[in-house]
C-alpha positions as CSV (number, residue, x, y, z in Angstrom):
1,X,9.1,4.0,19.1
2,X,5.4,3.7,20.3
3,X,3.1,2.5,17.4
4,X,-0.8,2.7,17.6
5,X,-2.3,0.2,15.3
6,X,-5.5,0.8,13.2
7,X,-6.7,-2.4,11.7
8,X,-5.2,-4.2,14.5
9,X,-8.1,-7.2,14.4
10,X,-7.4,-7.8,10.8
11,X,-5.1,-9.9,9.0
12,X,-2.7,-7.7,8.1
13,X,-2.9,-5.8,11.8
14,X,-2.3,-9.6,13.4
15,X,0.6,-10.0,11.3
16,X,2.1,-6.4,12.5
17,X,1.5,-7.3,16.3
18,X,3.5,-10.8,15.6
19,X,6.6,-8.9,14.2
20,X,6.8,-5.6,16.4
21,X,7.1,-5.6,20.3
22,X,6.3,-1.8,19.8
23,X,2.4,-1.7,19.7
24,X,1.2,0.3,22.8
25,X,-2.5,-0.1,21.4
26,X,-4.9,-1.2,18.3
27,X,-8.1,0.7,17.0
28,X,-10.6,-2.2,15.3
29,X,-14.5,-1.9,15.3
30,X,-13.9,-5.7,15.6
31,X,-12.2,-6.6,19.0
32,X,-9.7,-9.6,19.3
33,X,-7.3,-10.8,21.8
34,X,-4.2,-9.3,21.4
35,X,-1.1,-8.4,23.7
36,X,-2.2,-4.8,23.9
37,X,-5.4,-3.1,24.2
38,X,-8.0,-2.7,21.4
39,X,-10.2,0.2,20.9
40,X,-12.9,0.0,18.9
41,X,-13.9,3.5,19.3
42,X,-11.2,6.6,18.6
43,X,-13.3,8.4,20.8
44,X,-13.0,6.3,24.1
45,X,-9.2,6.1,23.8
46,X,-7.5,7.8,26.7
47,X,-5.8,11.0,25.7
48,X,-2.8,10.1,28.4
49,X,-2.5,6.7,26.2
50,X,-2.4,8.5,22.7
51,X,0.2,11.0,24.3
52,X,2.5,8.4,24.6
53,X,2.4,7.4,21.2
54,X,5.0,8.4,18.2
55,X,3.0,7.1,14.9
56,X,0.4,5.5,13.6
57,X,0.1,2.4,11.3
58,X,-3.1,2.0,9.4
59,X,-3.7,-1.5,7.7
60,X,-7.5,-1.0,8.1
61,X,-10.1,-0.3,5.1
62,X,-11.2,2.6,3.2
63,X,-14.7,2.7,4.9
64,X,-12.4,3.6,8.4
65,X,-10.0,6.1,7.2
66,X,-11.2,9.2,7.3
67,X,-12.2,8.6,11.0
68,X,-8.1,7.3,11.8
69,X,-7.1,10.7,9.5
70,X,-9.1,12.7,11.7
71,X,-7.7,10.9,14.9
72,X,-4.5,11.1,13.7
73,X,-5.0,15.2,12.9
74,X,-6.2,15.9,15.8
75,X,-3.3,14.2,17.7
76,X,-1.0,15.3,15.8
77,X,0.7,12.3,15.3
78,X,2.1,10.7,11.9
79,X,0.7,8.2,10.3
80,X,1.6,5.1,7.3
81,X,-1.3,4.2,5.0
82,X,-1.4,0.7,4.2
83,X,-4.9,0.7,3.3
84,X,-5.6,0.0,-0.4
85,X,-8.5,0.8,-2.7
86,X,-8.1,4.3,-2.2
87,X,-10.3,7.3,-4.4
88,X,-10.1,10.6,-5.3
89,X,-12.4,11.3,-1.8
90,X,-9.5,9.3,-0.1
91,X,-6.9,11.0,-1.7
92,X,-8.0,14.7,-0.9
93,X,-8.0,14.4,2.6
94,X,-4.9,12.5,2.7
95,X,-3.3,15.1,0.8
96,X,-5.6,18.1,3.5
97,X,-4.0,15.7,6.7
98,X,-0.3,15.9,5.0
99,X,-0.8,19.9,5.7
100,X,-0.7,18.9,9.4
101,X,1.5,16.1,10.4
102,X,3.5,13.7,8.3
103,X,1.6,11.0,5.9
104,X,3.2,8.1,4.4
105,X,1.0,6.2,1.7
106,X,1.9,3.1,0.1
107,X,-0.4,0.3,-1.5
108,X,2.5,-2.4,-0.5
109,X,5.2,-2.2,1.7
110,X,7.2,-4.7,0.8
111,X,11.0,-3.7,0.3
112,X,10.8,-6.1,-3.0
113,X,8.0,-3.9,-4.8
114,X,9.0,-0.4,-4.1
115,X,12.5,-1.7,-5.7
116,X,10.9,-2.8,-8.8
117,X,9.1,0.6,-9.0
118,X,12.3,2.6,-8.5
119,X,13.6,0.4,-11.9
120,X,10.6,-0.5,-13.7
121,X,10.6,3.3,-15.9
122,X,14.3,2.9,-16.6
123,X,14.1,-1.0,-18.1
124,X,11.0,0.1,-20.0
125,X,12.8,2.7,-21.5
126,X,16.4,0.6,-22.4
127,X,13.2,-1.6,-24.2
128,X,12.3,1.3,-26.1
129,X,8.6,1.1,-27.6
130,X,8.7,-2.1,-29.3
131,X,7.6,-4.0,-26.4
132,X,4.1,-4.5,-25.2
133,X,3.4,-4.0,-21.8
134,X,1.4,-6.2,-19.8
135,X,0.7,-6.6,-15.6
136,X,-0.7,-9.4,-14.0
137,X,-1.6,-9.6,-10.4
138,X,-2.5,-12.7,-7.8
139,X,-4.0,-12.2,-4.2
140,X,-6.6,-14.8,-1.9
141,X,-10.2,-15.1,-2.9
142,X,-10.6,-12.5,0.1
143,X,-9.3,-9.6,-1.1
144,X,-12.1,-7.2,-1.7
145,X,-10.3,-4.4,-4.6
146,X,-9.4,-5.0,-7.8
147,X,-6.9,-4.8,-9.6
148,X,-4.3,-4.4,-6.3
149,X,-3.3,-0.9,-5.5
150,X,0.5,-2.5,-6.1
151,X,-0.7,-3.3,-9.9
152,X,-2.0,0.1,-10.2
153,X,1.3,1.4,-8.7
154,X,3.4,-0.7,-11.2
155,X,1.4,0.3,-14.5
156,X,1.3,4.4,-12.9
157,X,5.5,4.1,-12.7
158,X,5.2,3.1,-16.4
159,X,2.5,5.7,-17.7
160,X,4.3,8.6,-20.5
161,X,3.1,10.0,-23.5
162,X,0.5,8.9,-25.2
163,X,0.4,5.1,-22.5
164,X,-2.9,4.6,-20.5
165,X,-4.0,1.8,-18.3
166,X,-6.6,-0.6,-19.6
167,X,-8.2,-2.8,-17.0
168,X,-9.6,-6.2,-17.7
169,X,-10.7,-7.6,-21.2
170,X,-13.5,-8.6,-22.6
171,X,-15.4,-9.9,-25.9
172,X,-16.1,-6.3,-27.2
173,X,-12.7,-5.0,-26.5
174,X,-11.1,-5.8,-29.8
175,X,-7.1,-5.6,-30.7
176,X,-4.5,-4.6,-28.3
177,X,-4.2,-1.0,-28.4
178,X,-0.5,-0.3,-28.7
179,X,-0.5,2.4,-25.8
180,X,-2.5,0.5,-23.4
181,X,-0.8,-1.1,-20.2
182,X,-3.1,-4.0,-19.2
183,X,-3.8,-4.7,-16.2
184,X,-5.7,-8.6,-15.1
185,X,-6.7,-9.7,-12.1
186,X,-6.7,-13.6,-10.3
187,X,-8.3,-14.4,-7.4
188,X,-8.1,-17.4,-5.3
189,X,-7.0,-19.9,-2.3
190,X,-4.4,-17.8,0.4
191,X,-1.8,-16.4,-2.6
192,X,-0.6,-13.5,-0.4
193,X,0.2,-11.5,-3.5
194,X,2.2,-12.0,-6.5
195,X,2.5,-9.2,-9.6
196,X,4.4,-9.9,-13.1
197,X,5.4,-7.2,-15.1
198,X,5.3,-8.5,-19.1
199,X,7.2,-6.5,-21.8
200,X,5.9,-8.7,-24.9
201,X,8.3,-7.3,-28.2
202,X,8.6,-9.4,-31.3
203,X,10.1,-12.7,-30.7
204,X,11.2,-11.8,-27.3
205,X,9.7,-11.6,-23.2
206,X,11.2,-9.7,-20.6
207,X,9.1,-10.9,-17.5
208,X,9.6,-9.2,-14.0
209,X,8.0,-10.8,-11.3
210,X,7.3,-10.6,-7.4
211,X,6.0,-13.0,-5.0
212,X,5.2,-12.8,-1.9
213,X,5.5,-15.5,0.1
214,X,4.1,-14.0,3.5
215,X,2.6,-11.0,4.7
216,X,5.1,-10.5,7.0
217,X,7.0,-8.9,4.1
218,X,4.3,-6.0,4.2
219,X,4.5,-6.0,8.1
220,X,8.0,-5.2,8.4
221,X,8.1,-2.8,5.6
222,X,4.9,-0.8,7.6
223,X,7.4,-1.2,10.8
224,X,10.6,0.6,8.5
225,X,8.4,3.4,7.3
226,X,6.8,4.0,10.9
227,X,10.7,4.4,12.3
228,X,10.8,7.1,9.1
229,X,7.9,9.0,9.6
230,X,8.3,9.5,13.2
231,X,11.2,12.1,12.5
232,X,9.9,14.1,9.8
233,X,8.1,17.4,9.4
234,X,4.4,17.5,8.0
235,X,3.9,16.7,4.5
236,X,3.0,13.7,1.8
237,X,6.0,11.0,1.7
238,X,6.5,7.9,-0.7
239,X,7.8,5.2,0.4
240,X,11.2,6.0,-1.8
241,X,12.0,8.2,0.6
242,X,12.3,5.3,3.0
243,X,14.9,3.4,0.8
244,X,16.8,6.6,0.4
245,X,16.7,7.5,4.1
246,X,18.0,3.8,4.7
């Protein structure tokens, strides 16, 4: 498998190159050194070179991915979407791409989370509707969105009749609604990510809770879905589907 890496000067894109011997090239508007070419413009990369590719990996920003859907369109070649903070713009032509070639999109990649989303709905309902439900997520004082696609993931698994997501608190925002599923946000030092799932009920805390410890986590989970996509047909895939394939 032949991966081209969008993001590849980033943190996340580093961390892909240190794990996978697989890169044949990066995309990045910022160049780096690297073990493989970088291209900070889709439209000076070598046709020949993109032939030889089987997916793409995107770990870049939301500012660059309509211009990575289009390459990847017009290439016809599959692509996972790492990138978070993703809108209802976003989402359209992610869902107009998925027409063409396969699209995987995931706000974390980590085997750990996409567990806990598989088994969060079932738990909440063995707890029934006594229980408060309450999400708190950690990342580094670098991370630009908020809250974390992941927490947004978490409290969307959860979401059923009359539930909807409340983010942040302040002074004027009174009593705890009982339907609300909070969402709060921390921010600081290198915390790669870490996301607790509360279920508050009288007299009694179920707490579910991942951390990671590295980002290499998110890396080889990108890497999993990548050997995944490359075999399907076009259309939108969840990352589900990758623990089921496995």
């Amino acid at each position: 498998m032949k991966i081209i890496l969008s993001g590849a000067s980033g943190a996340m894109g580093q961390t892909v190159a240190q794990v996978s011997d697989d890169i044949l090239f990066g995309i990045d508007k910022i160049p780096s050194e690297s073990n493989f070419p970088i291209y900070t413009d889709v439209e000076t990369i070598p046709k020949e070179e993109t032939d030889k590719a089987d997916v793409i990996v995107d770990f870049s920003n939301v500012g660059f991915l309509p211009d990575i859907l289009d390459f990847a369109v017009k290439n016809k070649k599959p692509i996972v979407i790492a990138t978070t903070g993703l809108g209802e713009e976003e989402n359209k032509k992610i869902e107009e791409a998925a027409q063409v070639i396969p699209v995987l999109v995931s706000s974390n990649m980590s085997l750990g989370i996409n567990t806990l989303l598989k088994f969060l709905k079932p738990i909440s309902n063995a707890l029934g509707d006594g229980y408060d439900i309450e999400i708190i997520e950690k990342h580094h004082n670098r991370k630009k969105d908020a809250p974390s696609g992941t927490a947004l993931s978490l409290a969307e698994s959860l979401l059923e009749g009359n539930r909807y997501i409340e983010i942040g608190r302040n002074p004027s925002s009174g009593v705890r609604k009982k339907e609300e599923i909070g969402i709060q946000s921390l921010r600081g030092g290198t915390i790669p990510g870490e996301h607790s799932v509360i279920f508050a009920g009288d007299d009694e805390i179920v707490e579910i809770k991942h951390t990671a410890l590295s980002r290499k986590i998110f890396a080889n989970g990108a890497i999993e879905a990548a050997k995944f996509l490359s075999h399907q047909e076009p259309g939108l895939y969840e990352y589900a589907e990758v623990l089921e394939d496995e």
